[in-house]
C-alpha positions as CSV (number, residue, x, y, z in Angstrom):
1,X,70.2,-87.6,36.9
2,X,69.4,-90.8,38.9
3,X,71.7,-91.4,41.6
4,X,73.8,-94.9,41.0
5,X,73.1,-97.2,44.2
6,X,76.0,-98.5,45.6
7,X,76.1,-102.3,45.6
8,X,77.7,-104.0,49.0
9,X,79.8,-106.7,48.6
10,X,79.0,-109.7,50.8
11,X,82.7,-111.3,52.0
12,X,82.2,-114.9,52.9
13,X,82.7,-115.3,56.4
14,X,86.4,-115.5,57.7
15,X,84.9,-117.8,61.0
16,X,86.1,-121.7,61.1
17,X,82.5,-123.7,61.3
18,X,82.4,-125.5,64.6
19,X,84.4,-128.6,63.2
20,X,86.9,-126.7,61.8
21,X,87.1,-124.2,65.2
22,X,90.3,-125.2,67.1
23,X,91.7,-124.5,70.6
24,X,94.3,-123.6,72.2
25,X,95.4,-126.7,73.3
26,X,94.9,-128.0,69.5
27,X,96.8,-125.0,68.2
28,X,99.7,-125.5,70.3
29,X,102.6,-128.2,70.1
30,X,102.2,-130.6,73.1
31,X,105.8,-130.5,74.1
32,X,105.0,-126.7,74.5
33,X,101.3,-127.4,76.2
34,X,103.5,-129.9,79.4
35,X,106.4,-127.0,79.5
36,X,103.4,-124.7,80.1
37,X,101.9,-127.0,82.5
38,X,105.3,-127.8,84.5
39,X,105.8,-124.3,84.9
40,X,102.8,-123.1,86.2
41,X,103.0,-126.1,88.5
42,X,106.2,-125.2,89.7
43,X,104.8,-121.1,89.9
44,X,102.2,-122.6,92.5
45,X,104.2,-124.7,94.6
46,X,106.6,-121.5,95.4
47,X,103.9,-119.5,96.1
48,X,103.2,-121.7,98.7
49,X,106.4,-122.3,99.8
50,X,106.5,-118.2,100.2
51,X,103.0,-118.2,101.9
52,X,104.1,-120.7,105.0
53,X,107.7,-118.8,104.9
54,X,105.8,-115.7,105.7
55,X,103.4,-116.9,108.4
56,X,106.5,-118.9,109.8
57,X,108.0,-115.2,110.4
58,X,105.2,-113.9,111.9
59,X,104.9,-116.5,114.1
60,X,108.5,-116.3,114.9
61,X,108.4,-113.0,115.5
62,X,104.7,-112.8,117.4
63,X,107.2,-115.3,119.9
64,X,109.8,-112.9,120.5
65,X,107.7,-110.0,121.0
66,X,106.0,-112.1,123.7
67,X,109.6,-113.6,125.0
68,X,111.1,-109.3,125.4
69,X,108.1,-108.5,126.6
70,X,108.6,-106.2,130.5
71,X,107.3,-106.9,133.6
72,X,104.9,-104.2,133.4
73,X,104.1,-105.3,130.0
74,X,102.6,-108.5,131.2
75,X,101.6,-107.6,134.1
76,X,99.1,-105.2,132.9
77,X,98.6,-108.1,130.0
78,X,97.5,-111.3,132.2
79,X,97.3,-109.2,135.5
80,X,95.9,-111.7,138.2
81,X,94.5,-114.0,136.4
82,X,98.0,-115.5,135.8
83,X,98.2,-116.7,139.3
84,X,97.1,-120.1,140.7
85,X,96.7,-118.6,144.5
86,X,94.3,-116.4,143.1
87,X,91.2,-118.9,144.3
């Protein structure tokens, strides 16, 4: 017996041609595209606010480590050179 060959069907491509291709910004509403937009602008400006919060504390708190610092501490830190007799 011959063996039937098994024809393949050729499906017409699914893909949009390059006119037809859209984008996300075409797919979307625009009232949805500025909400987007304002959001992510207001995500970056309290990141930054957060960013100079944090190197506000560290500053602040580099300060008061310096301020409770002992005698011994800062002698042994700036040890003569602090002085303005020291020729």
């Amino acid at each position: 017996m011959a063996k039937k060959k098994k024809q393949k069907r050729q499906q017409p491509s699914q893909q949009p041609s390059k006119d037809e291709a859209l984008t996300l910004k075409d797919q979307l509403n625009g009232d949805v595209l500025e909400k987007l937009k304002l959001a992510k602008k207001e995500l970056v400006v309290k990141e930054q606010a957060a960013q100079e919060e944090r190197e506000a504390k560290l500053v602040f708190e580099r300060k008061q480590r310096e301020k409770n610092k002992s005698f011994e501490e800062l002698l042994n830190e700036y040890g003569d050179k602090g002085s303005k007799f020291n020729g």
